[in-house]
N, C-alpha and C positions, 0 to 999 in steps of 0.2 A: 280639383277639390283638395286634392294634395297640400298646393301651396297654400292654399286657405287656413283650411288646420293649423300650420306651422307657423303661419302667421302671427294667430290669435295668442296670446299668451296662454301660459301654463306656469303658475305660483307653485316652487315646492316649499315647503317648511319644515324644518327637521333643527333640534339643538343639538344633535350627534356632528361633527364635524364630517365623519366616515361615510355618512348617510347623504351626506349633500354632496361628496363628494360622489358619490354612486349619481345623486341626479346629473350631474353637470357630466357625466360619460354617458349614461344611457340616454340625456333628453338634450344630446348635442345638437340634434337638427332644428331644435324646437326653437320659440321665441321664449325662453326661459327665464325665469325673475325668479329668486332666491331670497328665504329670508331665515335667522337661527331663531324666530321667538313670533311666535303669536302677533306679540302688538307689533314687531317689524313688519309680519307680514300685512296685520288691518292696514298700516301706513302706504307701503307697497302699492296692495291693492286698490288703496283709494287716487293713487295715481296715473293706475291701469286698469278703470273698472269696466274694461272689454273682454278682461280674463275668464276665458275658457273654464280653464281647471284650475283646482286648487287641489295639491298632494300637502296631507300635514300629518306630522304624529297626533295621536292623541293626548299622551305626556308627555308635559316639557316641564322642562327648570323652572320656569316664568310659572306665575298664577292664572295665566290664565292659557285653557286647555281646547287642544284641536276642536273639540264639538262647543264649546264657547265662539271659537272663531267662524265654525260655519254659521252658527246663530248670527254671528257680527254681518259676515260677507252676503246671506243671502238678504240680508236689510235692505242692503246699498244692491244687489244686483240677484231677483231670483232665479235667473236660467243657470249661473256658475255653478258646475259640475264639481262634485269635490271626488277626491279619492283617502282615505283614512290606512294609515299604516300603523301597525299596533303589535306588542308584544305581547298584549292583553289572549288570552284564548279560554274556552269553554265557553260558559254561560254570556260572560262580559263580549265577546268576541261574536256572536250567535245575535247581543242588543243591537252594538253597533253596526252591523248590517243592515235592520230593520229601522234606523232613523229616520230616513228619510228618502225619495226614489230618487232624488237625486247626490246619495251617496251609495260608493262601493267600500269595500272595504281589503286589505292585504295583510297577512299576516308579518309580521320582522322574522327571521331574517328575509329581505326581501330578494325574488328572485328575479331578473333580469326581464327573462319572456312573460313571466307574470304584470309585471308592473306595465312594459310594454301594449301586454295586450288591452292594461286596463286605464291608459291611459286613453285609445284609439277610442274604446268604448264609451268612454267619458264627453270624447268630443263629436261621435257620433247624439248619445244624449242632448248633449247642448245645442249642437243643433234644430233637434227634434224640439226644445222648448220654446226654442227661438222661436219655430212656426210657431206650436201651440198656443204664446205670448200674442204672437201677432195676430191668429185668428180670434184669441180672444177679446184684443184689443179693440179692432173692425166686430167684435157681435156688440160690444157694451157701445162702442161711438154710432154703428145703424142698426138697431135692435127689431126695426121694423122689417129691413131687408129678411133678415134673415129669420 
């Protein structure tokens, strides 16, 4: 199950230089894709839309922003798990957690075993839709079976 995981891609996105430079050390085991902006990353992903997770800021330099992007990515692929890092807190911080069940969220500055543990969790999820997809897939194509 291991290799599996690691296999699958995981998209980070960050315009912080600093920030991506923290992905590429902490998600060195990983099948990792990198992108500094939003529409690098739509492009990216539409080249790898087997991508597991997606890690993105919510602001960036670029016009269009981390929760614009998961609108974009769950288009093209609804099982991909995203993870949201933000400098955003209180109320704003409290929204983005409640988007959607397939987003978490991390606060900036971000911590190592945090990010870690919420990446695991994320591809546990994705997992788990992958089934949920496919059972729903098999009730709509034999509706009778079941």
């Amino acid at each position: 199950m291991e290799k599996v995981i690691k296999d699958l891609p995981v998209l980070a996105v960050d315009d912080e230089e600093s920030i991506i430079r923290l992905y590429k050390h902490v998600l060195k085991d990983y099948n990792l894709l990198l992108a500094q902006s939003a529409e690098q990353a739509l492009d990216v992903f539409k080249q790898h839309t087997d991508t597991a997770v997606v890690i993105t800021d919510v602001v960036m330099e670029e016009e269009t922003s981390g929760i614009d992007l998961i609108e974009q990515i769950e288009a093209l692929n609804p099982v991909t798990q995203f993870i949201i890092i933000s400098g955003l807190h209180g109320k704003n911080s409290i929204a983005l957690q409640t988007v959607k069940g397939s987003v978490s969220s991390l606060p900036k500055p971000v911590e190592v075993a945090h990010l870690e543990m919420a990446v695991r969790a994320a591809y546990i999820r994705y997992f788990d839709y992958c089934l949920l997809y496919d059972i729903l897939s098999a009730i709509a194509k034999y509706p009778k079976v079941f």
